[in-house]
N, C-alpha and C positions, 0 to 999 in steps of 0.2 A: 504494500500500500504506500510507505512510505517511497517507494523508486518513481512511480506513478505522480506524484505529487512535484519529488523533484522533476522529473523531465516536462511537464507542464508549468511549475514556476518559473523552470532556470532560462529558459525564454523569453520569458515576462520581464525578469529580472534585466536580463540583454537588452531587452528594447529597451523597456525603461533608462537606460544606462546608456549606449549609445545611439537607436534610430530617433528617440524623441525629442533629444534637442535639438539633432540635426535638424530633425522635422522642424521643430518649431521656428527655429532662428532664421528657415528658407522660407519659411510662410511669412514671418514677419516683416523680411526684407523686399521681399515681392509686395505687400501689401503699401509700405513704404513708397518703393517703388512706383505703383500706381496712384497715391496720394503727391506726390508731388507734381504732377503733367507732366506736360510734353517738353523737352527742351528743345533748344532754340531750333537745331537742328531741324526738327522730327515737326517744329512748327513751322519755318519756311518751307519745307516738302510739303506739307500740308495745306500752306495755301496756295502755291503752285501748283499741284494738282487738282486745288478748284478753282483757278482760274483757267485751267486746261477743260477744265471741264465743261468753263463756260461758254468758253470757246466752241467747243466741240459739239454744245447745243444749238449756238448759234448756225454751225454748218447743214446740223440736221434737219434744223428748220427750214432754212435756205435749198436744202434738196430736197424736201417735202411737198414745197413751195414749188416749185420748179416741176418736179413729178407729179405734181395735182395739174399745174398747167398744161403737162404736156402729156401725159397720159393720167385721165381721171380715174381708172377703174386699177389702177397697179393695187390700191390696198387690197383688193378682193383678191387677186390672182393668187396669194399667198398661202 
């Protein structure tokens, strides 16, 4: 009885003693992490990519525009 006991504590013991803090101190640093934003970097990509974006609306409207005039029935054909 007593062998049984230890081979299900002494694991317990293990994690407790080394996975848990690891665990914890990666959870917290991540968390961290995410409370502080974007940095500068990660924020000029950010609005570069929506101005690309807006860009690229603008085109779509403009061939929408253009394919309505010049073939009305294209949205159906799809």
């Amino acid at each position: 009885m007593e062998g049984v006991i230890g081979i299900i504590v002494a694991p317990i013991i293990i994690f407790m003693i080394f996975v848990a803090p690891i665990w914890l101190i990666m959870h917290y640093r991540s968390k961290k992490q995410v409370a502080q934003g974007l940095s500068e970097e990660e924020f000029a990509a950010l609005t570069e990519l929506a101005k690309k974006a807006e860009v690229m609306n603008e085109r779509i409207q403009t061939l929408e525009a253009l394919l309505d005039a010049e073939a009305p029935q294209w949205r159906n054909r799809a």
